[in-house]
C-alpha positions as CSV (number, residue, x, y, z in Angstrom):
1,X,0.0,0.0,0.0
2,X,2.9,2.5,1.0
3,X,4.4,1.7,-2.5
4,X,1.5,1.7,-4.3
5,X,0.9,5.6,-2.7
6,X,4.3,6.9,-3.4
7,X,3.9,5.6,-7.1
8,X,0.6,7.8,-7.3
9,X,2.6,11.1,-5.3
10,X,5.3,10.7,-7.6
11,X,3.1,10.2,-11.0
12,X,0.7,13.4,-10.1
13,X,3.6,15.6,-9.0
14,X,4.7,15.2,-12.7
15,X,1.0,15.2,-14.1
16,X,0.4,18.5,-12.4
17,X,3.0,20.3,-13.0
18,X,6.2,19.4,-10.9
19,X,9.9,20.3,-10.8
20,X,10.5,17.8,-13.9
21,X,7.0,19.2,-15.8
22,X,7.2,22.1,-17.8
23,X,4.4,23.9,-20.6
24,X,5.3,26.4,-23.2
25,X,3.3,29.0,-23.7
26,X,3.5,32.4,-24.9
27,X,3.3,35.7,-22.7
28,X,0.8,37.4,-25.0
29,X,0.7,41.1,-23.1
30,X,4.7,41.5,-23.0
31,X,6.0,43.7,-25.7
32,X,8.6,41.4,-27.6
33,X,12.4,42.6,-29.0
34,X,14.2,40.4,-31.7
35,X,17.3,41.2,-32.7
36,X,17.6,39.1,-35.9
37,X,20.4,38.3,-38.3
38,X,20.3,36.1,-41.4
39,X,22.2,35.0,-44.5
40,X,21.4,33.8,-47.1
41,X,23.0,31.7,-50.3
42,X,21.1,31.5,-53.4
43,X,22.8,29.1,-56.3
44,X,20.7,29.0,-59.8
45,X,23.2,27.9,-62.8
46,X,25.6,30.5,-63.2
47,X,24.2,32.7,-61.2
48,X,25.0,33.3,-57.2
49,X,23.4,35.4,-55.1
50,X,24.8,35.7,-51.3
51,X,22.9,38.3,-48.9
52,X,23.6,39.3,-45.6
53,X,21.0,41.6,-43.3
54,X,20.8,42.3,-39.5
55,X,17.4,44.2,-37.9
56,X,15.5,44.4,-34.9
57,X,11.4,43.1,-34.6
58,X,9.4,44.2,-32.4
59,X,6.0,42.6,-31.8
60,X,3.3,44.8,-29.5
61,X,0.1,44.0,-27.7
62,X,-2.4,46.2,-29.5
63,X,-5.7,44.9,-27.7
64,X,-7.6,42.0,-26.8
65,X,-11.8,41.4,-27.9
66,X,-13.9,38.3,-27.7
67,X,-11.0,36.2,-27.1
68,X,-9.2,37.7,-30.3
69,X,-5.8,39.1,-30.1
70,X,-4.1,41.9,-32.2
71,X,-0.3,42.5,-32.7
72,X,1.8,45.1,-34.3
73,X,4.8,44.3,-35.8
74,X,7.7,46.6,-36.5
75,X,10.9,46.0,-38.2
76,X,14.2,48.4,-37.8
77,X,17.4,48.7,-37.4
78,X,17.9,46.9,-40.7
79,X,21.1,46.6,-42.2
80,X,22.0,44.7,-45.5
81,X,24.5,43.8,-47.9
82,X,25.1,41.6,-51.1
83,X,26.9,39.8,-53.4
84,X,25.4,39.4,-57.4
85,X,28.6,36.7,-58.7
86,X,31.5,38.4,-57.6
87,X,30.5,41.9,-56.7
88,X,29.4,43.1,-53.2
89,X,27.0,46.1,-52.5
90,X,25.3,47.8,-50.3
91,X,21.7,46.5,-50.3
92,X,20.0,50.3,-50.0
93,X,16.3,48.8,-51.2
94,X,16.3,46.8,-48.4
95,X,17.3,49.4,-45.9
96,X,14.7,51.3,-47.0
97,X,12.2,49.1,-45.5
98,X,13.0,50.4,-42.3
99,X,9.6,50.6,-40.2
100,X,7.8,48.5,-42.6
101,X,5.0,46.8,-40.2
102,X,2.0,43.9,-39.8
103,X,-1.1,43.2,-38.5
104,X,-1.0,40.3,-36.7
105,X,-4.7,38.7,-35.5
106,X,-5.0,35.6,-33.4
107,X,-7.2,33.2,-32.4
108,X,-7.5,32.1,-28.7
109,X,-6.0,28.4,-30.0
110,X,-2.9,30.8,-30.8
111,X,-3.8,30.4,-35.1
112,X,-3.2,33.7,-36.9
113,X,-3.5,35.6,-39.8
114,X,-0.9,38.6,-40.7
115,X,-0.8,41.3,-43.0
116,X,1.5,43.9,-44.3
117,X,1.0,47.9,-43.6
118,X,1.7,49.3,-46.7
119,X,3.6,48.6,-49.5
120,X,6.6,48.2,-47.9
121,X,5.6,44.9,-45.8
122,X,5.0,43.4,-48.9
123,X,8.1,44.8,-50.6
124,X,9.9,43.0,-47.5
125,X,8.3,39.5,-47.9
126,X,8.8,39.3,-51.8
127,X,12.6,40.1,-51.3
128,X,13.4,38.0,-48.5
129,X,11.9,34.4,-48.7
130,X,13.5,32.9,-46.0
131,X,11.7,35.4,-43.0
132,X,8.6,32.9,-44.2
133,X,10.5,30.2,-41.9
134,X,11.1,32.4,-38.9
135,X,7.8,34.3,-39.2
136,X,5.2,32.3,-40.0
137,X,5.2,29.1,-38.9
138,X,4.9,29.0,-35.2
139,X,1.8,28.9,-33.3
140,X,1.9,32.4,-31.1
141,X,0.4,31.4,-28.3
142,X,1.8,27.5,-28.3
143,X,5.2,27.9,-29.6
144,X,6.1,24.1,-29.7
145,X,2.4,22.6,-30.5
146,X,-0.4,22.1,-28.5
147,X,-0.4,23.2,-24.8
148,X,1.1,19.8,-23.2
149,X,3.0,19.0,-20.2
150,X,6.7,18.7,-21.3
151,X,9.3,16.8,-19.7
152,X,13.3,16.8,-20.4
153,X,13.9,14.0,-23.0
154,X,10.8,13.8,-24.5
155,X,10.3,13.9,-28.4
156,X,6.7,15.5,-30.1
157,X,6.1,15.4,-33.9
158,X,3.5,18.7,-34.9
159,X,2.3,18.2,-38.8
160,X,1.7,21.5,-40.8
161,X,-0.8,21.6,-43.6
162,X,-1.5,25.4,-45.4
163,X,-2.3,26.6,-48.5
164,X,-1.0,30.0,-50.0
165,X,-3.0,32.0,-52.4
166,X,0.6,34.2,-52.6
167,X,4.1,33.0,-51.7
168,X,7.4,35.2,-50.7
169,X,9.6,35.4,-53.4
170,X,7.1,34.2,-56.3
171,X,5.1,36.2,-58.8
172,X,1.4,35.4,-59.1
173,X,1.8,32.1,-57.1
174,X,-0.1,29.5,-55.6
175,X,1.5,27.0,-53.5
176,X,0.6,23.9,-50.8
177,X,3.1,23.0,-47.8
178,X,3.4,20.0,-46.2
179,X,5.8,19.6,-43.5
180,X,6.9,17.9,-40.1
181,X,9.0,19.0,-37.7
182,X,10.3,17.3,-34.6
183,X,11.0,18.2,-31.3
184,X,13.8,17.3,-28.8
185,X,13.6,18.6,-25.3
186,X,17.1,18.1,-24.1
187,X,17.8,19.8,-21.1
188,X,17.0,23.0,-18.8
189,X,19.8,25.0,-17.3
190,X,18.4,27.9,-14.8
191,X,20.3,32.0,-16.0
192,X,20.0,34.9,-14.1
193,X,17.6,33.3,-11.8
194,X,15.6,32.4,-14.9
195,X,14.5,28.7,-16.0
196,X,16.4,28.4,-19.7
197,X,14.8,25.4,-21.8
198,X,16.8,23.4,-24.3
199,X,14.8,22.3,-27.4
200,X,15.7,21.3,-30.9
201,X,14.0,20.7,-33.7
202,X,14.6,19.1,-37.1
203,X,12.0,19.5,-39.7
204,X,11.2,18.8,-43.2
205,X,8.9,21.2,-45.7
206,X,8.0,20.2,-48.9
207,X,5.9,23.1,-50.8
208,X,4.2,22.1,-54.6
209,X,3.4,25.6,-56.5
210,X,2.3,27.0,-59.7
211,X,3.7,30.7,-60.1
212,X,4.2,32.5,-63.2
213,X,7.6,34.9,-63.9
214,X,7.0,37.5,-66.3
215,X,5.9,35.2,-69.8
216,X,7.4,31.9,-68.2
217,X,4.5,29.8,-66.4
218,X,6.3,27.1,-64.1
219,X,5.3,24.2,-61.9
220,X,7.5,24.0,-58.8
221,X,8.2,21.9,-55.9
222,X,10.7,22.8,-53.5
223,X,12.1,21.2,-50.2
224,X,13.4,22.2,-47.3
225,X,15.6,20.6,-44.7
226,X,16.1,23.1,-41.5
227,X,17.9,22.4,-38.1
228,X,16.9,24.7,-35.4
229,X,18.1,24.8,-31.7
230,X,16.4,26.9,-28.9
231,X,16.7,28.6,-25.7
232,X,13.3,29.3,-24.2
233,X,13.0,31.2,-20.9
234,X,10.5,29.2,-19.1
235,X,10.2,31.5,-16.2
236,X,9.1,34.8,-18.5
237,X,7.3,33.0,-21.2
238,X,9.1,34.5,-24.1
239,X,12.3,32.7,-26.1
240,X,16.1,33.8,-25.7
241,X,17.7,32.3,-28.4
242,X,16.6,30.7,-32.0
243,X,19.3,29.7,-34.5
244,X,17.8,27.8,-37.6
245,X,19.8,26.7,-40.4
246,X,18.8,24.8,-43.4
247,X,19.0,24.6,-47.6
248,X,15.9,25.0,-49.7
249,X,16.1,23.2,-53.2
250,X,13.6,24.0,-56.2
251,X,12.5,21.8,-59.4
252,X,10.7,23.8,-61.8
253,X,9.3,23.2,-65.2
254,X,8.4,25.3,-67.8
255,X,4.8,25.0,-68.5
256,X,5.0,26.3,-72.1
257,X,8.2,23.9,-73.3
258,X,9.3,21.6,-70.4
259,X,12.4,23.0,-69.6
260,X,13.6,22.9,-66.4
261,X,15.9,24.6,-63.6
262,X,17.1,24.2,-60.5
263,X,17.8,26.1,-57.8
264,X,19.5,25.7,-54.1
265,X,19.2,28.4,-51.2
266,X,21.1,27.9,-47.7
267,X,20.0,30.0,-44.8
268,X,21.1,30.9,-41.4
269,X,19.0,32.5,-39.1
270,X,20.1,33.6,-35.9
271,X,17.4,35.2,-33.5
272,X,18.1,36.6,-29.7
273,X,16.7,38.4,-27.1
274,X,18.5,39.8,-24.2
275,X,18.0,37.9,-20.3
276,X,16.7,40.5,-18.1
């Protein structure tokens, strides 16, 4: 009987909660500062392409009704450079979208929808595919899936279905993904009297499109292999650190005469937030 009661004291202390338990969710009403920097390698035949930009987002509470959230979102600080073949320039279009900004609109399940301000936001997406990956495909409420009780060592798989009526970086596109991406919780190390989670995640897009480049009409599919580790401060609700790297490679086929091209991109994202 004593055994059979410490069994149950040890099983609900983890159940409910415990030392060993931890959940991940989102502090919704804290204004949130990224600083962000990412490069990126784009390879297509002859051509190379190798960018470089730095910035600061900022994501604001706006307001709260019927269980609906808003966000602002502000980018700044932004910084870039590039290199067309062999030359390297100063990326002044980019810089230019300074204070470009988005409407972000969520759900109470942490789903969302997000739109630019302006031109500019657009102007932002279309020339920099890879923010997709950082801004879009986390939950922002549940950051890691559903809201479940997490302990150190487990493994979750979360299974990502959307369909795009306009993609980043494609002209009068329409485009499915498909992807996977699993979790790792591997350890929690306590900062600054903060609780610091340790999660990784590998993860696997595959995205089918039709999109059309000036007279050219193609059929697409491109795949995407992305490592990502994270720090997440337990404690304040809000990540510290989220470095994702990972390649993108394209198919495409001319709709009009079958040829075809091919096309790599690599990407390194690093994103950080200072531990108060």
């Amino acid at each position: 009987m004593i055994k059979v009661l410490i069994f149950y004291i040890c099983y609900f202390s983890v159940v409910l909660g415990g030392e060993t338990g931890y959940r991940f969710t989102n502090d919704k009403f804290v204004n949130d500062i990224f600083h962000i920097e990412m490069i990126t390698d784009f390879n297509q035949g002859n051509f190379n392409y190798y960018s470089n930009l730095s910035g600061r987002l900022v994501t604001e509470f706006v307001e709260k009704k019927n269980n609906n959230y808003k966000f602002l979102q502000t980018w700044n600080n932004l910084i870039s450079t590039y290199r067309r073949n062999d030359e390297m320039k100063i990326d002044h279009e980019a810089q230019k979208l300074n204070g470009t900004q988005f409407i972000i609109n969520s759900d109470s399940t942490g789903e969302y929808t997000r739109e630019g301000v302006g031109d500019g936001a657009t102007e932002m997406e279309e020339q920099n595919t890879a923010l997709l990956f950082f801004t879009s495909q986390e939950n922002i409420m549940y950051p890691f899936g559903p809201d479940s009780l997490r302990l150190v060592g487990d493994t979750w798989t979360n299974h990502t279905e959307e369909h795009f009526e306009e993609f980043p970086g494609f002209e009068h596109c329409k485009a499915d993904l498909v992807g996977d991406a699993i979790y790792a919780f591997n350890k929690v190390k306590t900062k600054k009297g903060k609780i610091i989670a340790y999660i990784s995640k590998e993860e696997e897009v595959s995205i089918s499109m039709l999109t059309q480049t000036w007279d050219e009409a193609w059929k697409m599919v491109v795949i995407g292999i992305l490592n990502t580790e994270i720090q997440y401060n337990v404690t304040d609700k809000k990540f510290v650190k989220y470095r994702m790297r990972g390649t993108l490679k394209g198919d495409g086929t001319d709709l009009e005469d079958d040829s075809s091209i091919f096309f790599s991109q690599n990407m390194d994202i690093l994103c950080k937030r200072k531990l108060k």
